[in-house]
PLY file of the C-alpha trace (Angstrom):
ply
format ascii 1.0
element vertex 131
property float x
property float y
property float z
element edge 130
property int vertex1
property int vertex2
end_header
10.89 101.82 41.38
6.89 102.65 41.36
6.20 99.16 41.85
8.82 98.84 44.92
7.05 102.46 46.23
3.54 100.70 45.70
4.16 97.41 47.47
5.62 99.31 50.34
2.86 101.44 50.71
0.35 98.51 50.34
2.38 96.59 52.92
2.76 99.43 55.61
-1.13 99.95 55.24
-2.12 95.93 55.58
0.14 96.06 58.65
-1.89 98.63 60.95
-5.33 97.56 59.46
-5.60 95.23 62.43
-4.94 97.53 65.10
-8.66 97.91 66.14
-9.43 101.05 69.00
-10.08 98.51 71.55
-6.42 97.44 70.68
-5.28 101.37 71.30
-7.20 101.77 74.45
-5.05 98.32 75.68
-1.92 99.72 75.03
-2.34 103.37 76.93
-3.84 101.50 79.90
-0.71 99.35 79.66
1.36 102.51 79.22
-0.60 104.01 82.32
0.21 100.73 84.22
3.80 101.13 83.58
4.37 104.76 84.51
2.18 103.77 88.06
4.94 101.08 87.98
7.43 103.84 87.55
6.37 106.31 90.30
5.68 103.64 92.95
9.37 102.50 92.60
10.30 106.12 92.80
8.26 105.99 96.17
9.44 102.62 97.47
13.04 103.66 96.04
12.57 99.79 94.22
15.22 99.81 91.09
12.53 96.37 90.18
9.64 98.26 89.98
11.10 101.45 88.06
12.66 98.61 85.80
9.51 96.70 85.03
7.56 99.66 84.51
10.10 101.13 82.34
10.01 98.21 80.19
5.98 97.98 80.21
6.28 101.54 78.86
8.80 101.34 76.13
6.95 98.07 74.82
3.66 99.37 74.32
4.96 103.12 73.37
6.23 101.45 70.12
3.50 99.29 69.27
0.82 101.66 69.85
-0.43 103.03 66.80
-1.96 106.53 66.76
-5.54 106.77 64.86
-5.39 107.50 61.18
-6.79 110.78 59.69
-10.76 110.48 59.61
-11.01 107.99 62.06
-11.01 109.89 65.58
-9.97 113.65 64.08
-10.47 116.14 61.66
-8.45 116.15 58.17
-7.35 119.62 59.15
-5.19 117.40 62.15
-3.56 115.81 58.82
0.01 115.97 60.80
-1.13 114.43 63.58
-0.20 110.87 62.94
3.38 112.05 62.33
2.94 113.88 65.57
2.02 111.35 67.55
4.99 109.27 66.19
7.40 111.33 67.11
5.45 111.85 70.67
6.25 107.73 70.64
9.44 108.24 69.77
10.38 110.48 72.52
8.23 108.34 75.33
10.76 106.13 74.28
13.56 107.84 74.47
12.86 109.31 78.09
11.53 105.89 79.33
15.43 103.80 78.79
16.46 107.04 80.25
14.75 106.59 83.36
15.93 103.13 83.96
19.55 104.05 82.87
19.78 106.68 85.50
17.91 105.10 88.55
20.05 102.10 88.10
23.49 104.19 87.85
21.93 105.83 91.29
20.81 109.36 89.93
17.17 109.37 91.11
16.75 113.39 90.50
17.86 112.85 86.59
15.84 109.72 86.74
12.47 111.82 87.97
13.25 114.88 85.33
13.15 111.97 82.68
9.70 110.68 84.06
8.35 114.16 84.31
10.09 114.25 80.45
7.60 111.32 79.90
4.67 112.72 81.33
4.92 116.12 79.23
5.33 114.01 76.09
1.75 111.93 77.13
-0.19 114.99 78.02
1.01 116.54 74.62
-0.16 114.13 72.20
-3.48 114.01 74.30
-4.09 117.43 74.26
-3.68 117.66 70.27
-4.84 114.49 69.44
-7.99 114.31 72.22
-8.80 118.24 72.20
-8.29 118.20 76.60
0 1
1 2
2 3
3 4
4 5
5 6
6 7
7 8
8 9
9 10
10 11
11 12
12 13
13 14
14 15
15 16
16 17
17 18
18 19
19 20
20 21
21 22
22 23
23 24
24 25
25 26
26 27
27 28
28 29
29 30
30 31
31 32
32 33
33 34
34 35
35 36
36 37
37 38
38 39
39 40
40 41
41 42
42 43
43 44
44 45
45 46
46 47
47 48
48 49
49 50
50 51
51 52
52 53
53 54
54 55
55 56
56 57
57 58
58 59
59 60
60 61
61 62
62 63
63 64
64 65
65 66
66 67
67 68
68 69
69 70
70 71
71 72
72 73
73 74
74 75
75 76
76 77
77 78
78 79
79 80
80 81
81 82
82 83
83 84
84 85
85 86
86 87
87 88
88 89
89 90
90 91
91 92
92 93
93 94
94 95
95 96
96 97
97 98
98 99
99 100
100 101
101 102
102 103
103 104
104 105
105 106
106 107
107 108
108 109
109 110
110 111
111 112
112 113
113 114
114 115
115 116
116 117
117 118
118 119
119 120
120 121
121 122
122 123
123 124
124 125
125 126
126 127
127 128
128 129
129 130
């Protein structure tokens, strides 16, 4: 059972050893591109653009992988990493909701669910970035 603990462990930790910070700072300014996707199609009432940003956000919300303890914040931030996580979880979350609801034709749920989004962003860059 150790062994199968071990191996996991070593495994999870070889997996996010190549995500570099240059790699993080591609995937918010992809994230950023996709909410600006978002809120122009709110403007232009285009179900395309909320759908392709949408989709630009939920792809790169996953992926992105917050910075391990010691490498951007103090060890007394040690829940940070799970907090960011669960941040990405919820960007997730609000983002399919967004394109659910615009595309069933309930823009003012659809919004709430984008502002949803936002509050979840400005969150994790408050504790993570010190704003």
């Amino acid at each position: 059972m150790k062994k199968i603990v071990v191996s996991l462990v070593l495994l999870g930790s070889t997996i996010f050893a190549d995500y570099t910070k240059e790699d993080r700072i591609a995937d918010m300014q992809a994230m950023e591109k996709g909410m600006a996707d978002i809120q122009k199609g709110f403007l232009y009432n285009s179900n395309d653009l909320i759908q392709k940003g949408v989709a630009t956000v939920r792809n790169h919300a996953l992926t992105l992988q917050p910075p391990r303890i010691g490498e951007q914040f103090s060890p007394d931030q040690q829940y940070a990493f799970m907090f960011a996580r669960k941040q990405q979880r919820k960007i997730d979350s609000h983002a399919a909701k967004v394109g659910i609801k615009f595309a069933k034709g309930d823009k003012y749920q659809a919004m709430q669910e984008y502002t949803k989004i936002l509050k979840q962003c400005t969150a994790c860059h408050i504790k993570l970035r010190k704003w």
